[in-house]
PLY file of the C-alpha trace (Angstrom):
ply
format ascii 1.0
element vertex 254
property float x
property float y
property float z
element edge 253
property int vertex1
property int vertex2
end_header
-4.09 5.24 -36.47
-4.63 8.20 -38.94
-3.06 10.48 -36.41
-0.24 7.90 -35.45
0.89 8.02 -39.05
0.54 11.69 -39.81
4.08 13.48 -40.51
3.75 15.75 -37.26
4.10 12.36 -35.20
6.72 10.78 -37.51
8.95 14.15 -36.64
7.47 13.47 -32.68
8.79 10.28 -32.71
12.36 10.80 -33.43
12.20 14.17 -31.11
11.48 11.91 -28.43
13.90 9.48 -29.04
15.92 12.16 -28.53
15.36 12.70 -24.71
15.37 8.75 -24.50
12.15 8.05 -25.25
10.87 5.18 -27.95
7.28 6.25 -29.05
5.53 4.37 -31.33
3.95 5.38 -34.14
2.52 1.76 -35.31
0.25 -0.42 -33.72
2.43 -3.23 -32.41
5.65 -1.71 -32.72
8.11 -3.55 -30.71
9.57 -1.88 -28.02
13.01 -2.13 -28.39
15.20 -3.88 -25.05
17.04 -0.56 -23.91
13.20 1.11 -23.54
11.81 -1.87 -21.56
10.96 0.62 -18.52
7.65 1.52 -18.49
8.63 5.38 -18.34
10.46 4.52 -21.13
8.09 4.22 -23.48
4.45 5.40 -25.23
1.90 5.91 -28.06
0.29 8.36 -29.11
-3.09 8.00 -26.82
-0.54 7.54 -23.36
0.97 11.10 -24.79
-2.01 12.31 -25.49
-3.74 11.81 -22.06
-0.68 12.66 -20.12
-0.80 16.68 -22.08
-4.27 17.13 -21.64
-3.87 16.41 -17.73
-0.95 18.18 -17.44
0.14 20.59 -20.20
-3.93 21.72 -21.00
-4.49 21.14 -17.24
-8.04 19.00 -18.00
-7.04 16.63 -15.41
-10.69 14.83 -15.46
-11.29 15.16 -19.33
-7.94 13.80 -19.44
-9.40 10.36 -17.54
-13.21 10.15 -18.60
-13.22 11.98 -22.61
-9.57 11.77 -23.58
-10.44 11.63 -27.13
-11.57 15.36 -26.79
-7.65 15.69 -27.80
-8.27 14.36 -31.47
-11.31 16.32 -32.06
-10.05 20.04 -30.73
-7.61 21.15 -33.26
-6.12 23.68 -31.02
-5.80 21.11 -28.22
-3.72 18.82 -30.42
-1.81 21.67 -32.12
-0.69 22.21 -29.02
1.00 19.60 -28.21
2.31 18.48 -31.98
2.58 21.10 -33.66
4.15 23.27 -31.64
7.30 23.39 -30.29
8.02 19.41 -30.31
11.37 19.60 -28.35
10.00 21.42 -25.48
7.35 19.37 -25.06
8.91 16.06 -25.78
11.28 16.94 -23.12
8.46 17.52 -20.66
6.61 14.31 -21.42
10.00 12.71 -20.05
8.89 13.56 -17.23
5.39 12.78 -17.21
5.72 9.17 -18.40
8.15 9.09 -14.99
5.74 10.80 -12.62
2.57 8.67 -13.60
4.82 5.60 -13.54
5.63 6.90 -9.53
2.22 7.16 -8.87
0.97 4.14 -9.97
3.70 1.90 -8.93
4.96 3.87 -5.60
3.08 6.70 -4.34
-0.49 5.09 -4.30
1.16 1.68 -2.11
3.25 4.15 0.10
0.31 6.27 0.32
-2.16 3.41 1.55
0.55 1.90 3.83
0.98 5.48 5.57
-3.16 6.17 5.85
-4.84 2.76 6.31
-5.04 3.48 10.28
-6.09 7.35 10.57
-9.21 8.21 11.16
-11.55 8.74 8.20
-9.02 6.26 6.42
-11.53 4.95 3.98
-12.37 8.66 2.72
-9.06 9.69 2.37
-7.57 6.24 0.45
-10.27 6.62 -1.93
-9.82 9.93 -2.73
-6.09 9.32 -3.61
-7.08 6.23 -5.16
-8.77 8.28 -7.61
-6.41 11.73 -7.90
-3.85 10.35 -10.09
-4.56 12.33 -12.80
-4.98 15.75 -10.54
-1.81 15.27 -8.74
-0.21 14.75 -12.32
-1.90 18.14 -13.49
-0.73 19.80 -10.19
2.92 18.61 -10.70
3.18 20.59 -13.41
0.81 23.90 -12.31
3.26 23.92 -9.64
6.42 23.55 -11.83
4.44 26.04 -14.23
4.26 28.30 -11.33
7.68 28.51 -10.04
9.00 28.87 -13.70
7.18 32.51 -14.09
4.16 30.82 -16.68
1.26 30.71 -14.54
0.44 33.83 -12.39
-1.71 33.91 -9.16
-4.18 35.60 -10.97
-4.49 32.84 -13.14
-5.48 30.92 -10.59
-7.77 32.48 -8.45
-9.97 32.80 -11.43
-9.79 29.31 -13.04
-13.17 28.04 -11.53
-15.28 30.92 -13.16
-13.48 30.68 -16.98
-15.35 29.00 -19.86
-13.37 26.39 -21.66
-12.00 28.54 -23.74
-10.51 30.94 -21.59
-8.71 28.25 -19.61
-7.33 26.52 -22.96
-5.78 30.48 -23.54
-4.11 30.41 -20.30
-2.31 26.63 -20.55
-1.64 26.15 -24.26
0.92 29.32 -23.42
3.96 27.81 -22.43
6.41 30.40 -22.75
9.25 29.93 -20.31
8.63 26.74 -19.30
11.79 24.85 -20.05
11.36 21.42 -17.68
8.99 20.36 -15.16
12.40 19.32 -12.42
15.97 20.50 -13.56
17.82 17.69 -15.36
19.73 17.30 -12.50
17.13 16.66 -9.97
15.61 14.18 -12.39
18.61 12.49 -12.47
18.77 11.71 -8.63
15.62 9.80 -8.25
15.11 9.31 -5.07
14.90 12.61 -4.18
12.93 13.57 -7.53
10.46 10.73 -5.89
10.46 12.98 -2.44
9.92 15.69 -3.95
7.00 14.15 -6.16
5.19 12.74 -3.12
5.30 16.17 -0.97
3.48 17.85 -3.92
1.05 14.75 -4.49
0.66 14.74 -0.89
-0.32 18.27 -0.62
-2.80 18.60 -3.56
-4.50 15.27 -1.77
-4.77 16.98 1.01
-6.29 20.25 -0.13
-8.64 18.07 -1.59
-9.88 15.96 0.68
-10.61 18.90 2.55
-12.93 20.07 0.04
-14.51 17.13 -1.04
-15.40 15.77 2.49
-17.18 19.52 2.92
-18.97 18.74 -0.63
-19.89 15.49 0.58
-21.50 16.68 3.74
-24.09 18.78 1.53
-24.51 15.88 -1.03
-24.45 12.66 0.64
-24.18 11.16 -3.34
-20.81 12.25 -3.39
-18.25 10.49 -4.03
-14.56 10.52 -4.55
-15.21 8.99 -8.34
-17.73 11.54 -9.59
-15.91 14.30 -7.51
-13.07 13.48 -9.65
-14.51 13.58 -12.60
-14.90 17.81 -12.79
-12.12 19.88 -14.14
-14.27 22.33 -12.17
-13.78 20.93 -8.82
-9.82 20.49 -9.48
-10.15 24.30 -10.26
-12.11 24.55 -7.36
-9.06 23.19 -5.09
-6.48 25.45 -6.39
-8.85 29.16 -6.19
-10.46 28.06 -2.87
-7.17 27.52 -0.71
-4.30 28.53 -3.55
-2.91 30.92 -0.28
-1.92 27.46 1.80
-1.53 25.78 -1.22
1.28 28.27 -2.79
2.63 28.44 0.92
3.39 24.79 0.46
4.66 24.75 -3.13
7.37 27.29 -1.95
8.27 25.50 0.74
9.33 22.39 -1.57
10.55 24.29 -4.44
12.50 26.14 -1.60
13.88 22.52 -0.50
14.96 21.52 -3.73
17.02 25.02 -4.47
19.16 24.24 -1.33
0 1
1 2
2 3
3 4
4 5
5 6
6 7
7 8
8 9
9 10
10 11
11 12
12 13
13 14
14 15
15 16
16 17
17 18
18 19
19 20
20 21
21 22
22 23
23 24
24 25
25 26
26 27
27 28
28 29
29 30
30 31
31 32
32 33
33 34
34 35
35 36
36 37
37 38
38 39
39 40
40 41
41 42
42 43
43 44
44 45
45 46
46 47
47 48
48 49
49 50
50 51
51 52
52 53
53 54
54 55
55 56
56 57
57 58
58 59
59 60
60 61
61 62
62 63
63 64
64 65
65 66
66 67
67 68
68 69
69 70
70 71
71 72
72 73
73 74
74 75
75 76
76 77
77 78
78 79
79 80
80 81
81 82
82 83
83 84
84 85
85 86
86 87
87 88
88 89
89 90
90 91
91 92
92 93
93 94
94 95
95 96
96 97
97 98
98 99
99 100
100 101
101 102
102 103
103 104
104 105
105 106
106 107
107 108
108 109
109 110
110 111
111 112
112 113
113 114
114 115
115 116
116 117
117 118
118 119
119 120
120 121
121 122
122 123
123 124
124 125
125 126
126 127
127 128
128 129
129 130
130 131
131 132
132 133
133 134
134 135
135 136
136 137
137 138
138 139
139 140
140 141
141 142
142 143
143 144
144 145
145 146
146 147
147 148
148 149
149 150
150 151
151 152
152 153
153 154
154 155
155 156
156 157
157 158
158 159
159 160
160 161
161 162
162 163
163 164
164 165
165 166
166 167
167 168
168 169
169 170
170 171
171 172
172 173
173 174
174 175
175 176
176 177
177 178
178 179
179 180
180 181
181 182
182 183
183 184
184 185
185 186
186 187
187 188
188 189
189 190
190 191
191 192
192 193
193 194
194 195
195 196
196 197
197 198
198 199
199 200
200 201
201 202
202 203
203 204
204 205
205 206
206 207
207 208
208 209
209 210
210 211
211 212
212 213
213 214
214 215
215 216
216 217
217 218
218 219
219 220
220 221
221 222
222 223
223 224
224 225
225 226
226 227
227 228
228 229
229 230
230 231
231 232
232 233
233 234
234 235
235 236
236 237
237 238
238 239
239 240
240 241
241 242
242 243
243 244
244 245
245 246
246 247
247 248
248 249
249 250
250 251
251 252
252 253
């Protein structure tokens, strides 16, 4: 509450109602009619979460310690104290990419897999990647846009913490996570969403099932709940990984 009511969320508020966004600053604030969609609006602990996962690229701390936000003054300076329009305009997004995967994706996704082999494995796995496939949305966007480098990533699993934070909280360049005008065609900003979701899952399962074979106490929840091991993902097999990112980014140029 302290933080809801501090002046550098008063001035977030009415940034964000400026990309059409309501965010509430008040416990039990009413959401006003023309912001019923869910990815219409959010507080300060939905924002919060959604920029550690995605902007600070802490996917797991994001899900299991997302208080760590609150208590790391350069992690929240970040994100509210720093250029608010930029990332106001970003959380847009994120608020719509969450809402996909919760309420699309994940039902698509189980639909599409529930026969294969190893079916079990894999739906659990994307049962619990939400917040990775959120983080690698925007790596990827990141990416594309000039911000992150490749060298970046093949040495993400061997940084300390603070290293990491050095590399993310820099987001010079980085203007949108989709143009405006692919946002505005949703269905194919929803394509394009499950190609990338689909292609982090799958660079993960691939890892995980080899981790599990060592460790048979393994599983996809405590697997999930390493930044490490999302780092992990992108260094051990960024080469197929990047191959693929092109590919879609290439799609959505055409």
């Amino acid at each position: 509450d302290l933080k809801a009511n501090a002046p550098e969320q008063v001035r977030f508020a009415q940034v964000m109602r400026q990309t059409g966004i309501f965010y509430q600053t008040k416990r039990g604030e009413v959401v006003p009619k023309e912001y019923s969609e869910p990815y219409m609006n959010a507080d300060l602990a939905t924002i919060g979460k959604l920029c550690l996962c995605a902007i600070l690229q802490l996917p797991c701390t994001s899900r299991n310690t997302p208080s760590i936000m609150y208590k790391k003054t350069g992690y929240y300076d970040t994100i509210f104290n720093g250029d608010q329009l930029q990332i106001a305009k970003i959380c847009e997004e994120l608020l719509y990419i969450d809402h996909y995967f919760r309420n699309r994706f994940i039902k698509d996704f189980d639909k599409e897999n529930k026969s294969i082999s190893g079916a079990e494995d894999i739906v659990s796995f994307a049962h619990n990647a939400r917040t990775i496939c959120i983080a690698f949305i925007s790596l990827a966007s990141r990416y594309k846009q000039g911000n992150i480098t490749d060298d970046d990533i093949s040495k993400l699993a061997y940084l300390q913490p603070e290293a990491i934070f050095k590399i993310f909280r820099n987001m010079n360049g980085v203007k949108y996570i989709f143009p405006k005008s692919l946002f505005q065609r949703k269905d194919e900003y929803d394509n394009v969403l499950k190609k990338l979701f689909n292609l982090i899952i799958s660079s993960g399962i691939a890892m995980y099932t080899a981790a599990k074979t060592y460790d048979p106490s393994v599983n996809a929840t405590n697997f999930l709940k390493m930044d490490n091991n999302y780092y992990k993902i992108l260094s051990s097999q960024w080469l197929q990984i990047k191959a693929g990112i092109n590919i879609i980014f290439n799609d959505i140029d055409k």
